[in-house]
N, C-alpha and C positions, 0 to 999 in steps of 0.2 A: 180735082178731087181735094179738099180741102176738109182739115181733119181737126179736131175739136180737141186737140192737143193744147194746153197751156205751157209753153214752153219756157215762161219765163214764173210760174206760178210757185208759190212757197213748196209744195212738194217737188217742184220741179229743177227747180234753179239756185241758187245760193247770191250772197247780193256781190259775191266778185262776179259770177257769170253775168249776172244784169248791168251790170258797170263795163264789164267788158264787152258784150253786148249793143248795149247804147252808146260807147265810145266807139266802135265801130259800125253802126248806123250812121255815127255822125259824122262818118270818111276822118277820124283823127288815129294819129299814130299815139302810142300810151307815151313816147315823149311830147309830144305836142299837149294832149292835153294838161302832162305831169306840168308841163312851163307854162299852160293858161292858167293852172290850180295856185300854183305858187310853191308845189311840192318837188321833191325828187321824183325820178323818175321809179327807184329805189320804192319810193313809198308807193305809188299807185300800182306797182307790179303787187306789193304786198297787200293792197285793196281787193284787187284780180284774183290772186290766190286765193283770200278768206286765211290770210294773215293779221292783217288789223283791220279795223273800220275805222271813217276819216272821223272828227271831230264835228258838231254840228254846225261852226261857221263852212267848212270845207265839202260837207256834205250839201249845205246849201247851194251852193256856188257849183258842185257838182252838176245836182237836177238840173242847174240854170242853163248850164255848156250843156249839157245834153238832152235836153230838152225831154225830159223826164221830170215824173214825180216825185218827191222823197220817199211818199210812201211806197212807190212801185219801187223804189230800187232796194228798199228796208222788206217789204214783203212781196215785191212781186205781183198787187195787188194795184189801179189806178192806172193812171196815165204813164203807157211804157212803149217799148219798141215792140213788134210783132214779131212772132218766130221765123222763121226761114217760111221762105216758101214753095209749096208742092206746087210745080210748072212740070209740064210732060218733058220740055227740055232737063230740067231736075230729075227726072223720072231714067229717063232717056242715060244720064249720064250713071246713074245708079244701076242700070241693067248692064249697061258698059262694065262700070266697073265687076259686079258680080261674077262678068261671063271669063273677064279678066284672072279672077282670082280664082275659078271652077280650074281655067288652064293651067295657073301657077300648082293647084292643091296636085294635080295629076301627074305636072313634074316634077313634083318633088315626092310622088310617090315612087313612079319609076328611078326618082334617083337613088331613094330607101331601099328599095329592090337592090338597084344594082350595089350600091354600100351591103345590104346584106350577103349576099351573094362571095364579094369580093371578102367579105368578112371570114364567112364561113372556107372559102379558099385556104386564106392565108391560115385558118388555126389548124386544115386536117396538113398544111404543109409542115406548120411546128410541130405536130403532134408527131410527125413521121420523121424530123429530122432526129440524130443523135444527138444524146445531151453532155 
């Protein structure tokens, strides 16, 4: 099932996500590529963010390591990485988790319960103690 999502498109993504993104399609850690760039690592965290944007030599040399467009990574627009993908094993682990979380919401209802419960205890015990 494959869904006509633009995941990395200008309403969608911002160009740290597409830098972040494309740095990880391309198996680099943000220090690996920060030491291919010739920057800290400091600075391309702050790329990732949508803290700063690189300069146009650095931005060059970007698309180049990652094999991206300048324009896809500026508008999300062009030659980019593709979003995640919807696989039934992806699907698979998404029901997991959901059925997972149905379990946690319930006990932490019963635990609200009993917090209440014990609440209401303790205040008719002060109400009846002498002051």
């Amino acid at each position: 099932m494959m869904s006509d999502v633009d995941w990395y498109g200008p309403d969608a993504a911002t160009f740290g996500d597409r830098v972040s993104a494309a740095r990880e399609a391309a198996g680099m850690s943000p220090e690996q590529l920060a030491r291919r760039l010739g920057v800290k690592a400091r600075t391309l965290q702050n790329w990732e963010n949508d803290l700063s944007e690189p300069r146009a030599n650095k931005l060059s040399m970007l698309s180049g390591l990652l094999n991206v467009s300048m324009i896809w990574l500026l508008t999300g627009e062009g030659e980019g990485v593709n979003g995640p993908a919807e696989d039934s094993a992806n699907l698979g682990d998404l029901r997991e988790a959901l059925t997972e979380l149905r379990a946690i919401r319930a006990d932490m209802k019963t635990l609200a319960d009993r917090a209440g419960h014990l609440e209401k205890h303790l205040r008719k015990a002060l109400a009846t103690e002498p002051t």
